[in-house]
Residue frames as qw, qx, qy, qz and C-alpha x, y, z in Angstrom:
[[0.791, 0.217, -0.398, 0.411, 182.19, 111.14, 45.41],
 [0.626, -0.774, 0.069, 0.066, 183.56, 111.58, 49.12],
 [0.576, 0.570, -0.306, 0.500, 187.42, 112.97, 48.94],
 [0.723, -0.663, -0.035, 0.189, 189.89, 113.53, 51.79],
 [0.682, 0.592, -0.232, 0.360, 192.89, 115.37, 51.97],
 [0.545, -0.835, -0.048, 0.049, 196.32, 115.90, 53.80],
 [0.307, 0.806, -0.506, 0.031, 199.79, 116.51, 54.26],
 [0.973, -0.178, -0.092, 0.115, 201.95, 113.56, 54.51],
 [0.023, 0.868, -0.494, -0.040, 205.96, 113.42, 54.86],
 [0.948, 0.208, -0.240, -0.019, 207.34, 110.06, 53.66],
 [0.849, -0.468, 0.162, 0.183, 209.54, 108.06, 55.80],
 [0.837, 0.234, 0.105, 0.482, 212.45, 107.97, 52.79],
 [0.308, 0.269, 0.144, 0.901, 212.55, 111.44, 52.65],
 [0.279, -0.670, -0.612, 0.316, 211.17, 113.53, 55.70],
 [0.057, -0.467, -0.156, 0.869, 211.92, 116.98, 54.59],
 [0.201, 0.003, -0.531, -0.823, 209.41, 117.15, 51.70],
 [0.332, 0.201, 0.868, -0.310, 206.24, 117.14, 52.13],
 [0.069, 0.150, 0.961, 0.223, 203.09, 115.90, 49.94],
 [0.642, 0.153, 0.219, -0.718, 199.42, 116.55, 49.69],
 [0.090, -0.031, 0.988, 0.121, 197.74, 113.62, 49.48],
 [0.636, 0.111, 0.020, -0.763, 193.93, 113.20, 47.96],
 [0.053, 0.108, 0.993, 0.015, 192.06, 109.83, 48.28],
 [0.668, 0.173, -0.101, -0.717, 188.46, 110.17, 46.49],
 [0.277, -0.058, 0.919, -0.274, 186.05, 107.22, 46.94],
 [0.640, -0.227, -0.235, -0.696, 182.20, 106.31, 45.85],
 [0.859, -0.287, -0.190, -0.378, 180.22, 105.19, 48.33],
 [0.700, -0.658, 0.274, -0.037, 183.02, 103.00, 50.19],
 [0.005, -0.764, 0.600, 0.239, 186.40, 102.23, 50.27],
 [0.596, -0.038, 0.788, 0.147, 186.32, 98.63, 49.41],
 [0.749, 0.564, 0.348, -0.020, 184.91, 99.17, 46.17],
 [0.715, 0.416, 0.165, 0.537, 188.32, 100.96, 44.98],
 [0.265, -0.904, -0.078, 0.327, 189.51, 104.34, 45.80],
 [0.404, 0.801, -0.046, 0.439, 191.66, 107.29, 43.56],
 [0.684, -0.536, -0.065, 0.491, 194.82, 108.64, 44.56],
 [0.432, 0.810, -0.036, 0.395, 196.25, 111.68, 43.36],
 [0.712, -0.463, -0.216, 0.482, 200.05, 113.21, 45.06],
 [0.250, 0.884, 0.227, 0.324, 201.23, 116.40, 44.77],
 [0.567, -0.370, -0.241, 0.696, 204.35, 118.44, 45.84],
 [0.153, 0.867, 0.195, -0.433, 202.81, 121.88, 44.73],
 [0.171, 0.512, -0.503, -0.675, 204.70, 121.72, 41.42],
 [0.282, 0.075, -0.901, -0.321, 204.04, 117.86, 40.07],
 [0.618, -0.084, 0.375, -0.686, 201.59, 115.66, 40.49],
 [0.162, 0.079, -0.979, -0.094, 200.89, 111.64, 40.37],
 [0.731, -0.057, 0.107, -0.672, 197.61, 110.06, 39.93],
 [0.113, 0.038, -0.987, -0.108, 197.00, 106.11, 40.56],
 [0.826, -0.205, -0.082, -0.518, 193.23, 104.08, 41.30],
 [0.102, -0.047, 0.994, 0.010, 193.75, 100.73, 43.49],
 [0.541, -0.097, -0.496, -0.673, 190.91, 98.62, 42.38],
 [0.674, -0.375, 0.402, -0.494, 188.75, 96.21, 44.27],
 [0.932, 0.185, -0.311, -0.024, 189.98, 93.53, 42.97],
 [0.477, 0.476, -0.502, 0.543, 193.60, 94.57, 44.22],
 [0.281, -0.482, 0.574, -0.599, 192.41, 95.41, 47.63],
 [0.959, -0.045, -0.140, -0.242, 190.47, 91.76, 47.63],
 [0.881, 0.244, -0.283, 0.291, 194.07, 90.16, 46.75],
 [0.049, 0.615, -0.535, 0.577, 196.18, 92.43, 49.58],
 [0.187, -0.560, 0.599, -0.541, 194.33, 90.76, 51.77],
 [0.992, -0.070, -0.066, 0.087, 194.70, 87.18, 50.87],
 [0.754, 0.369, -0.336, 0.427, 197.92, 87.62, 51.14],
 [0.022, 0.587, -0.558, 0.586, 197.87, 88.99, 54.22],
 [0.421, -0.445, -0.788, 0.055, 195.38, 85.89, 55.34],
 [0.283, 0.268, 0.409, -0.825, 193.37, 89.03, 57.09],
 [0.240, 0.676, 0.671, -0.188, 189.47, 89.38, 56.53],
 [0.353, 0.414, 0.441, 0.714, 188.50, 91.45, 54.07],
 [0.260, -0.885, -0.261, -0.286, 186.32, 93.46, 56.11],
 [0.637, -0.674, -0.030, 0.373, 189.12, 93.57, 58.79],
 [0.553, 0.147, 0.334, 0.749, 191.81, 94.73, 56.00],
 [0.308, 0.531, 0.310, 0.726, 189.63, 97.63, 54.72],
 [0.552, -0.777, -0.297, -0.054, 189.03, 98.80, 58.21],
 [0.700, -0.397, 0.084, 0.587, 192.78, 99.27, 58.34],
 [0.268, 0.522, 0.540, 0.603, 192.50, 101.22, 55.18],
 [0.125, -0.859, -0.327, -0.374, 190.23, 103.60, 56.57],
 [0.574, -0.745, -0.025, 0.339, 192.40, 104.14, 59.46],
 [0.615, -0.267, 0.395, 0.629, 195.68, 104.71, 57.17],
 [0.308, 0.282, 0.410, 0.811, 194.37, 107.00, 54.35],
 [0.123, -0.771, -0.364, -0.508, 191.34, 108.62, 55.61],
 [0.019, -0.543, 0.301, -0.783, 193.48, 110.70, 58.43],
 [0.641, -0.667, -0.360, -0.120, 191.55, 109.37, 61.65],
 [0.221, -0.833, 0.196, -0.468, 192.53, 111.44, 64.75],
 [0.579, -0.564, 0.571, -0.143, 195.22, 109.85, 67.12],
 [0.887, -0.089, 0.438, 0.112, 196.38, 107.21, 64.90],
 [0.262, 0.942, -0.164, -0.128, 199.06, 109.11, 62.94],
 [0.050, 0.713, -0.699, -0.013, 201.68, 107.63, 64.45],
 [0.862, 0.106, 0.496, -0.005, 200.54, 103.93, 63.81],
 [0.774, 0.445, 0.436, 0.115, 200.91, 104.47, 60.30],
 [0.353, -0.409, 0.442, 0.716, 204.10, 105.39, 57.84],
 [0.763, 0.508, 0.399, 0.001, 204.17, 105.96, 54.37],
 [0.398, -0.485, 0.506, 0.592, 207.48, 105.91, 51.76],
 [0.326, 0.904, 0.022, -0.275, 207.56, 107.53, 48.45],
 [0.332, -0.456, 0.561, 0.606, 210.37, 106.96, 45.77],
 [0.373, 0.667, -0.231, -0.602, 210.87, 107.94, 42.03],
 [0.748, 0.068, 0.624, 0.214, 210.75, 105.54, 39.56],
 [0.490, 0.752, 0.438, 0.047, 211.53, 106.20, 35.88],
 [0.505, 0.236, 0.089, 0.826, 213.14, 109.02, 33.86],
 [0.126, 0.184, -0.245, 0.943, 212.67, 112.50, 35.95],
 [0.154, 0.076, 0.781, -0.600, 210.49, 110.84, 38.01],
 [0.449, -0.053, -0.354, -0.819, 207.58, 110.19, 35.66],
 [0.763, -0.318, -0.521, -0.212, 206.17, 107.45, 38.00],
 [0.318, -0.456, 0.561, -0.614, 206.25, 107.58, 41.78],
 [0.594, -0.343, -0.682, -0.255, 205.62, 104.42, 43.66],
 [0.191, -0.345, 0.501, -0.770, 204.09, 104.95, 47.13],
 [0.533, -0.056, -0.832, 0.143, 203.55, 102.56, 49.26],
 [0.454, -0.562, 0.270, -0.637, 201.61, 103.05, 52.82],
 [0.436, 0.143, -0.847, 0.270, 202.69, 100.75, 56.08],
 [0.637, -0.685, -0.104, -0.338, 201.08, 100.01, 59.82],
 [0.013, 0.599, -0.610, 0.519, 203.57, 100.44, 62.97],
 [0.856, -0.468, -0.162, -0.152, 203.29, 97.54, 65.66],
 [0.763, -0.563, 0.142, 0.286, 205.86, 98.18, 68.24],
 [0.344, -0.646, 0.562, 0.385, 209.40, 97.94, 67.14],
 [0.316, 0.085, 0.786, 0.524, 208.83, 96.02, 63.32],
 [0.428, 0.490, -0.148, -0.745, 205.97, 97.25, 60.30],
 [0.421, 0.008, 0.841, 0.340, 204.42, 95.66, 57.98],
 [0.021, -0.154, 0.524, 0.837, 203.21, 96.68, 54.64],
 [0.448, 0.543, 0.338, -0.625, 198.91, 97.69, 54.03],
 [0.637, 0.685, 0.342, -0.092, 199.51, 98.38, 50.22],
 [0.189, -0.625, 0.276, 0.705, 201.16, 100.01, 47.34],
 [0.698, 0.501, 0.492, 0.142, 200.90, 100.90, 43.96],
 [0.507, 0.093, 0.372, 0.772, 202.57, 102.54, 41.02],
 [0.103, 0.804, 0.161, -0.562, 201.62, 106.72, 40.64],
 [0.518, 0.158, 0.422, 0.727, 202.13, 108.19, 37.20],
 [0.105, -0.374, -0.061, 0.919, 202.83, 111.76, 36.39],
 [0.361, 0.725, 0.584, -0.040, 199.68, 113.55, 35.12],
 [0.472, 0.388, 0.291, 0.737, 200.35, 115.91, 32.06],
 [0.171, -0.699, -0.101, -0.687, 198.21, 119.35, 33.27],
 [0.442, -0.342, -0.672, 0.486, 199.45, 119.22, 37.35],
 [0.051, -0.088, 0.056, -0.993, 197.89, 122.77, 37.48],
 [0.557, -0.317, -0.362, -0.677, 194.26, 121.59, 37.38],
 [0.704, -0.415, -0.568, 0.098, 194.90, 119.15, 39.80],
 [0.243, -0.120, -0.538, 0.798, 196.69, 121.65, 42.12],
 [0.332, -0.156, 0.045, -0.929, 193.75, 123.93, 41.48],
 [0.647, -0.423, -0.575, -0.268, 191.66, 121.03, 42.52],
 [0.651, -0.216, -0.508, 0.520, 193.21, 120.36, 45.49],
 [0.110, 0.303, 0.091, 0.942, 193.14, 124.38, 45.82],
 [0.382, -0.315, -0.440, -0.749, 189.63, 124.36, 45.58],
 [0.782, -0.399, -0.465, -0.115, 188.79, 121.20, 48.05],
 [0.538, -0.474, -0.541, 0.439, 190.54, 122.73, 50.58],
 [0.076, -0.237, -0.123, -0.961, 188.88, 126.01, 50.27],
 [0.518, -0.374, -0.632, -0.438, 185.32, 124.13, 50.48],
 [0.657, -0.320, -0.584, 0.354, 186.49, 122.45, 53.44],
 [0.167, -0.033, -0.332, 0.928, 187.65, 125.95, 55.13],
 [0.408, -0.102, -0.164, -0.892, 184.54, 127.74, 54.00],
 [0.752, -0.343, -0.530, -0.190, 182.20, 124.36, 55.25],
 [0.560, -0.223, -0.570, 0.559, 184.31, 124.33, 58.92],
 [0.064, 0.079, -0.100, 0.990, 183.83, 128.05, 58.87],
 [0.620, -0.237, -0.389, -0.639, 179.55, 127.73, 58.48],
 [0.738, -0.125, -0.634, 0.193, 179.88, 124.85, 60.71],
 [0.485, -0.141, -0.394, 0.768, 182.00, 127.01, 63.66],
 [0.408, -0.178, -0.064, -0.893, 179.00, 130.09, 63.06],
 [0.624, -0.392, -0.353, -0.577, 176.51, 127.95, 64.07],
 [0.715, -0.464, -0.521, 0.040, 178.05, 126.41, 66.82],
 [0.134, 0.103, -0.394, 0.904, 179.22, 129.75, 67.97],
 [0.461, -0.293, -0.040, -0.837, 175.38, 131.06, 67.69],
 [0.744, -0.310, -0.573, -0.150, 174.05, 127.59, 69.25],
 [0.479, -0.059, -0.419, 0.769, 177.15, 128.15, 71.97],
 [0.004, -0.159, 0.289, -0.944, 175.39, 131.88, 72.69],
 [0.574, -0.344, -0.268, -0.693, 172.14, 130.58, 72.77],
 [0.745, -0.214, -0.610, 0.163, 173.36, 127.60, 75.22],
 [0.332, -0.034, -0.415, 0.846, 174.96, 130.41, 77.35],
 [0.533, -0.173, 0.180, -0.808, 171.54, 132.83, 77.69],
 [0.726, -0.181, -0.654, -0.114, 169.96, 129.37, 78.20],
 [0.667, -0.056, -0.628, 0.397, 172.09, 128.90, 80.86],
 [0.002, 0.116, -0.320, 0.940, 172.37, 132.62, 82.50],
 [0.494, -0.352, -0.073, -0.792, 168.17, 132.71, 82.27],
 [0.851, -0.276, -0.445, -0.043, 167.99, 128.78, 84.34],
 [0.541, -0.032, -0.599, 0.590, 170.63, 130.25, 86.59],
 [0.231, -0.199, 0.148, -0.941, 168.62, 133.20, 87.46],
 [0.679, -0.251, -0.461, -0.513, 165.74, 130.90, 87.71],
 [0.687, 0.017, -0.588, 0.427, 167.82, 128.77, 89.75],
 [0.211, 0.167, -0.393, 0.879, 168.84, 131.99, 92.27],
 [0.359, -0.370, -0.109, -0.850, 164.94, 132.77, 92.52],
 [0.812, -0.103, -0.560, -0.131, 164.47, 129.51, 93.68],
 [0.581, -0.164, -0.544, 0.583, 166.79, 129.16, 96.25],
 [0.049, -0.094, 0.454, -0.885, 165.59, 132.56, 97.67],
 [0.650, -0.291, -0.199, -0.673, 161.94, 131.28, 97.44],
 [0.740, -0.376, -0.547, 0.107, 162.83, 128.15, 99.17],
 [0.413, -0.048, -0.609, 0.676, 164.92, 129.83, 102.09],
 [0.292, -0.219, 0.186, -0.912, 161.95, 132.38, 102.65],
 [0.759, -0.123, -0.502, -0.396, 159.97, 129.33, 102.88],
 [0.721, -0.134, -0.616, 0.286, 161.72, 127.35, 105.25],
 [0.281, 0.036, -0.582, 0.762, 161.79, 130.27, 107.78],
 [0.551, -0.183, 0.192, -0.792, 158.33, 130.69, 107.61],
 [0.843, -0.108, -0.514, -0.118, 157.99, 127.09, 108.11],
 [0.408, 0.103, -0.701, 0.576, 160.44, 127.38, 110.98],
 [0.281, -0.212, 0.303, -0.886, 158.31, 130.23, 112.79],
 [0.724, -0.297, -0.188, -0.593, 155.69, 128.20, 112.85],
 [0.707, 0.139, -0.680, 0.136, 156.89, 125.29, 113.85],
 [0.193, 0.118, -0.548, 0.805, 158.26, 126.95, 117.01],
 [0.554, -0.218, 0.052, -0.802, 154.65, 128.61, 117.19],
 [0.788, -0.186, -0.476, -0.343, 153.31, 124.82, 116.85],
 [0.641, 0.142, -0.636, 0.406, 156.09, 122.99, 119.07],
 [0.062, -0.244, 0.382, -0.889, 155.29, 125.99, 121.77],
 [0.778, -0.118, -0.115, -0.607, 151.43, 125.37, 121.61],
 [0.823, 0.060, -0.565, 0.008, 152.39, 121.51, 122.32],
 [0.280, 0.335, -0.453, 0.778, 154.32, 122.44, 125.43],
 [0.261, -0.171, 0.209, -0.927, 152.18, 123.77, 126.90],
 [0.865, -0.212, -0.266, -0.368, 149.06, 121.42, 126.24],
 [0.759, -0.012, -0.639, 0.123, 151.73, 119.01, 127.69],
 [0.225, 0.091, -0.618, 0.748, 152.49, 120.44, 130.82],
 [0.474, -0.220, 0.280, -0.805, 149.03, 121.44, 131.51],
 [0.884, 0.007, -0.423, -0.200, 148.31, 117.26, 130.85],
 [0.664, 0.100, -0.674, 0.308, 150.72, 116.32, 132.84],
 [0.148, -0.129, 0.538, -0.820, 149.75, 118.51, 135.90],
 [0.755, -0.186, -0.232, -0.584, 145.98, 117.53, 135.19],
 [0.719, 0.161, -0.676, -0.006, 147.75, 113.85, 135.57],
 [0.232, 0.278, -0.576, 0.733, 149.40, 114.68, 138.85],
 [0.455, -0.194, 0.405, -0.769, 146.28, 116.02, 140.75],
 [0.755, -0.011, -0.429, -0.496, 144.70, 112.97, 139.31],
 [0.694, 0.035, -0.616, 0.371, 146.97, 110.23, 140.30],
 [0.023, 0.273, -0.561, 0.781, 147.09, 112.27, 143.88],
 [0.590, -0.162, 0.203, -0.765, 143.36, 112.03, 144.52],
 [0.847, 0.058, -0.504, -0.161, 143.28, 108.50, 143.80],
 [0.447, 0.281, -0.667, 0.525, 145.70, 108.02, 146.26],
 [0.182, -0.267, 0.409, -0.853, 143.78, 109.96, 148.61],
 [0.672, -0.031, 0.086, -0.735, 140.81, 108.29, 148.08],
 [0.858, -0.036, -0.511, 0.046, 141.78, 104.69, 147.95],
 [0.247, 0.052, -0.741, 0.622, 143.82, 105.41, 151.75],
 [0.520, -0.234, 0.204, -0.796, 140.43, 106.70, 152.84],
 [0.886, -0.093, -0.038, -0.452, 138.49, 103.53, 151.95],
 [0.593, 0.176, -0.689, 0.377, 141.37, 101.32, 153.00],
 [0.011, 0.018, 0.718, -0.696, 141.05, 102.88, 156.51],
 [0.667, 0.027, 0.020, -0.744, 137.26, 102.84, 156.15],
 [0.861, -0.022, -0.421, -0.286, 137.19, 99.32, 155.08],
 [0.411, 0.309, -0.695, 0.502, 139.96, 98.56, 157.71],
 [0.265, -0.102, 0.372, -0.884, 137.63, 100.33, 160.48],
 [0.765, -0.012, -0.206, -0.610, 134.34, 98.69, 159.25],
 [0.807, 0.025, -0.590, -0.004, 135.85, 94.83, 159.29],
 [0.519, -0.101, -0.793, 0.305, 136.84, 95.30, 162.54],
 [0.424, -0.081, 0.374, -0.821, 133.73, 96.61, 164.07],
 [0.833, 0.123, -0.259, -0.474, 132.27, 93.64, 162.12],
 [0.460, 0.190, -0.807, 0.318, 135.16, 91.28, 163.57],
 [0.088, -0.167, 0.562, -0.805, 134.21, 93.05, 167.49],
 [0.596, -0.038, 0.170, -0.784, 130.74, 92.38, 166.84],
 [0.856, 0.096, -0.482, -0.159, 130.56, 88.83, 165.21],
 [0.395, 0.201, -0.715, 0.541, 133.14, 88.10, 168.33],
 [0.361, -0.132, 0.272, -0.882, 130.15, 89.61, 170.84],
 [0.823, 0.075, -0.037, -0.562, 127.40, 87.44, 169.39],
 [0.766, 0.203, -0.591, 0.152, 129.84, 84.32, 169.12],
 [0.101, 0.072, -0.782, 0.611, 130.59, 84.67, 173.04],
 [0.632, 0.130, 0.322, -0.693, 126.52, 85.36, 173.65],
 [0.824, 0.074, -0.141, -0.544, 125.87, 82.06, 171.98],
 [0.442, 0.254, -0.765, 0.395, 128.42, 80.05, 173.40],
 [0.155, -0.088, 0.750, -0.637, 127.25, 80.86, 177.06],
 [0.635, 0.121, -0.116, -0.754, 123.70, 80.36, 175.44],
 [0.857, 0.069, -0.443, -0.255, 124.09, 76.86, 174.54],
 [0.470, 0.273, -0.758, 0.362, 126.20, 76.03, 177.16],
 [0.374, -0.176, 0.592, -0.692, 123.80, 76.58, 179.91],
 [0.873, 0.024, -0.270, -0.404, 121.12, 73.74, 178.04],
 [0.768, 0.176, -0.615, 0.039, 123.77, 71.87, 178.07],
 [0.094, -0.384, 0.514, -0.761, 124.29, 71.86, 181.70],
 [0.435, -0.010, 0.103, -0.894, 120.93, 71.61, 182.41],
 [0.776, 0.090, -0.378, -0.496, 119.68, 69.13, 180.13],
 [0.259, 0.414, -0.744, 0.456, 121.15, 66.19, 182.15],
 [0.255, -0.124, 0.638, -0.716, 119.20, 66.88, 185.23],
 [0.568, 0.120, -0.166, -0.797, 115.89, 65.76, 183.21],
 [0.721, 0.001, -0.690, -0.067, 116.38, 61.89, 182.83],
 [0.224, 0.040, -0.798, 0.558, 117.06, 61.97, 186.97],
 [0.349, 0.111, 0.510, -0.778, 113.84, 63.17, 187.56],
 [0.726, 0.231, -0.479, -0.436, 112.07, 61.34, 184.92],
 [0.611, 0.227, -0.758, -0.020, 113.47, 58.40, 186.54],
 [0.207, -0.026, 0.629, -0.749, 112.44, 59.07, 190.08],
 [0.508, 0.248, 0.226, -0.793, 108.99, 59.41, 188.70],
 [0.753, 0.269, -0.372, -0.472, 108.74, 56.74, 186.06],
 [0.720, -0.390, 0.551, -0.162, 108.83, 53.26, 187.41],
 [0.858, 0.337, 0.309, 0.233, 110.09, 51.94, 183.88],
 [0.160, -0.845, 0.327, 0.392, 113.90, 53.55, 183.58],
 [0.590, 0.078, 0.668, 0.447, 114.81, 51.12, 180.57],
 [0.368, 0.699, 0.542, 0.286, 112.39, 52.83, 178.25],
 [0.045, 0.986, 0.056, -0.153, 112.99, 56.90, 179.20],
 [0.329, -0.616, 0.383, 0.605, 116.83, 56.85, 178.67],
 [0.471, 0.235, 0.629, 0.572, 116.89, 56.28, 174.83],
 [0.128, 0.895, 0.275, 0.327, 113.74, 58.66, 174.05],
 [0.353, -0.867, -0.040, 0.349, 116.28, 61.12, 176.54],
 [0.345, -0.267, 0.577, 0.691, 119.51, 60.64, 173.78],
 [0.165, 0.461, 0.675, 0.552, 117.17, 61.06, 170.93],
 [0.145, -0.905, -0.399, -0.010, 116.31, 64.62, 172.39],
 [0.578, -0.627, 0.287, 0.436, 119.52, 65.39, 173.35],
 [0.443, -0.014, 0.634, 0.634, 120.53, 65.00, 169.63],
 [0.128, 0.772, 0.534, 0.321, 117.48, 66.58, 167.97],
 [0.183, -0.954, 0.073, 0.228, 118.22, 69.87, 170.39],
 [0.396, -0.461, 0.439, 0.662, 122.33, 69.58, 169.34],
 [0.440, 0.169, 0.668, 0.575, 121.23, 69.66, 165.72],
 [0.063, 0.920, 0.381, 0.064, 118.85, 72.42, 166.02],
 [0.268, -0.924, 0.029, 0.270, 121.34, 74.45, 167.68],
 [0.550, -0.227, 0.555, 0.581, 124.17, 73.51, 165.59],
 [0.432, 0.462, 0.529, 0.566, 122.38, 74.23, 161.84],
 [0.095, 0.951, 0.266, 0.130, 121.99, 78.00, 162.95],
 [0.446, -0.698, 0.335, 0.449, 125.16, 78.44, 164.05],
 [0.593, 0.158, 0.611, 0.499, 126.38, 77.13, 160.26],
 [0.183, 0.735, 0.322, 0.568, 124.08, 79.76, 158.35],
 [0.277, -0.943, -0.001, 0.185, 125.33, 82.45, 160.96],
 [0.571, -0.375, 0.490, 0.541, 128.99, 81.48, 159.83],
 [0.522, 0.515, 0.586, 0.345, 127.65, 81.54, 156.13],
 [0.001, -0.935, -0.335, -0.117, 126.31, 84.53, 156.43],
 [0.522, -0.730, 0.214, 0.386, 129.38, 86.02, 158.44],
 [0.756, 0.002, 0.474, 0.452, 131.63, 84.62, 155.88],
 [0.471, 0.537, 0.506, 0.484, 130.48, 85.92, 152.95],
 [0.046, 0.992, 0.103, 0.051, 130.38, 89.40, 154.69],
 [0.343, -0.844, 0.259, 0.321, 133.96, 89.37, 155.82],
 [0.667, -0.108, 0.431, 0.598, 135.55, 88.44, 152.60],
 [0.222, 0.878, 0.140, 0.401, 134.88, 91.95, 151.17],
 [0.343, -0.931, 0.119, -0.020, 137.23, 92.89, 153.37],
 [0.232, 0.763, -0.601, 0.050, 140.94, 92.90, 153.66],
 [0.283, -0.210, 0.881, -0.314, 141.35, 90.46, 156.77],
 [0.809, 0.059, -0.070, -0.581, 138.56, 88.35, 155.49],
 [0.731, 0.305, -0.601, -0.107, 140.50, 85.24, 155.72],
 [0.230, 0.038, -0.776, 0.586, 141.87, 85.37, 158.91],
 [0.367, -0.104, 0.498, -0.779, 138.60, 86.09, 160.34],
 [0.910, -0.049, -0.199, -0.360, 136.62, 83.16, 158.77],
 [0.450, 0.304, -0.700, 0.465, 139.60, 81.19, 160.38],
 [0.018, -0.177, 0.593, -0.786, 138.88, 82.37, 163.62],
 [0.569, -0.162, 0.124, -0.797, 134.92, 82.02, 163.41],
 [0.824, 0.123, -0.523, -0.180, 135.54, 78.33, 161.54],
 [0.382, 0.311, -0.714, 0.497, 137.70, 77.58, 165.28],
 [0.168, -0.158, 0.703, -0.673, 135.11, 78.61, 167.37],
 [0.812, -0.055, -0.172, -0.555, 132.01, 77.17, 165.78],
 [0.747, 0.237, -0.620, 0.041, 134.13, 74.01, 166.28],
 [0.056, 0.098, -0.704, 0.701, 135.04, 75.02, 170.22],
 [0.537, -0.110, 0.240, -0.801, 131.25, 75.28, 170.62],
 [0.887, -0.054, -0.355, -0.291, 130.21, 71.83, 169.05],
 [0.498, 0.167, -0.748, 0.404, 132.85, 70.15, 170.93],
 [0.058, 0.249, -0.470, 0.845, 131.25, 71.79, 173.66],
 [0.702, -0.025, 0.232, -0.673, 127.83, 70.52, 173.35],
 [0.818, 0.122, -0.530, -0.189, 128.87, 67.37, 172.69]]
């Protein structure tokens, strides 16, 4: 059986106060003892479960919700003291019945949990010496209780003192850490430096000699194409005057031919059909000389303008032998 006691002070009469015991089995819905006591008398009652069944049809509350109120209003529950009243008057000759009644506070009105009828028990000495007893138990059980969570408390505190010391070893292992991580670093970061600047000067002389050596063969190739311009210009006037003296020349041949032959119908044709065979001879070597030219001056810078220029005079020369 599970019991609960405490001190109450009824609303009717606030300067007296009570001990109140409420003994159960197993849960309150099934019925629950009451015994009151003003350290001389004492009043014992039982509500049954029937009776708490029928409080609360009549309050149209759930039953489960009803005995939930119950537990709040007799079995003491921290912070909800002042929800709940409870009023106390004598019934009877020198007060051999007590009825006591127990209420719930909402705002500014109450309304009435329970009540039943107490009647005076004949030996109130055993029951104070119960009461006596069960809150003796209770001291001596809080006491056993308050040892162990003093010794749990001293064992949570060297816990704590031996993880803060851990803690402290830590933090000086990590800061000796991080400054021999720094040194290096610096050692690494230094070493890096250095490689770079000695890359970036390598780079420098690099990129310089290139320079140098692409303005050389610029003015080298510059120099070359036009000793190849000076010279292809040489051999392109020495075959101009070359072809230009046949042509000249060639002419004179059909007048003496024609002196001497006494049939001048027949020599002038075979004389144009010679005349043409020579311009085409001399013409298809001039072409592969230009080829040939060509293909050397366009490795060069000016290569364009100077096949231009060669592609003008092959063209002044054929005019020229035509």
């Amino acid at each position: 059986m599970e019991k609960k006691v405490r001190q109450i002070c009824p609303v009717s009469d606030p300067g007296t106060t009570y001990f109140l015991q409420i003994a159960w089995q197993e849960d309150l819905g099934t019925g629950f003892d009451i015994i009151l006591s003003d350290g001389q008398s004492a009043w014992a009652g039982r509500v049954p479960e029937e009776e708490i069944s029928k409080e609360a049809d009549d309050m149209e509350m759930k039953r489960e919700k009803y005995i939930e109120e119950l537990k709040k209003a007799l079995l003491f529950r921290e912070g909800l003291t002042d929800k709940y009243n409870f009023d106390i008057s004598k019934e009877g000759r020198n007060g051999e019945s007590l009825h006591f009644s127990y209420e719930k506070n909402l705002k500014d009105v109450s309304f009435r949990l329970g009540s039943l009828t107490l009647q005076r028990v004949s030996s109130p000495g055993d029951v104070i010496r119960e009461l006596i007893s069960y809150c003796l138990n209770c001291i001596a059980e809080l006491n056993a209780k308050n040892e162990q969570l003093q010794k749990e408390n001293e064992r949570h505190r060297s816990d704590l003192e031996d993880m803060q010391e851990q803690f402290q070893k830590c933090v000086e292992a990590k800061e000796e850490l991080e400054t021999d991580l720094y040194k290096r670093f610096i050692l690494v970061l230094n070493e890096k430096k250095a490689k770079i600047r000695s890359l970036q000067k390598c780079l420098n002389e690099i990129q310089e000699s290139v320079v140098k050596t692409t303005e050389a063969s610029g003015s080298a190739e510059t120099s070359e194409s036009r000793d190849e311009k000076e010279a292809y210009e040489r051999s392109t006037d020495e075959e101009s005057e070359n072809l230009i003296q046949p042509s000249t020349s060639a002419p004179a041949k059909p007048r003496r031919d024609s002196l001497l032959s006494s049939d001048s119908t027949d020599v002038a044709p075979s004389r144009k059909r010679r005349q043409r065979t020579r311009k085409g001879a001399r013409i298809e070597p001039k072409v592969a000389l230009y080829e040939t030219e060509l293909a050397t001056n366009e490795k060069g810078r000016n290569g364009f303008t100077v096949g231009i220029k060669n592609i003008l005079l092959l063209c002044h020369s054929s005019l020229e032998l035509e």
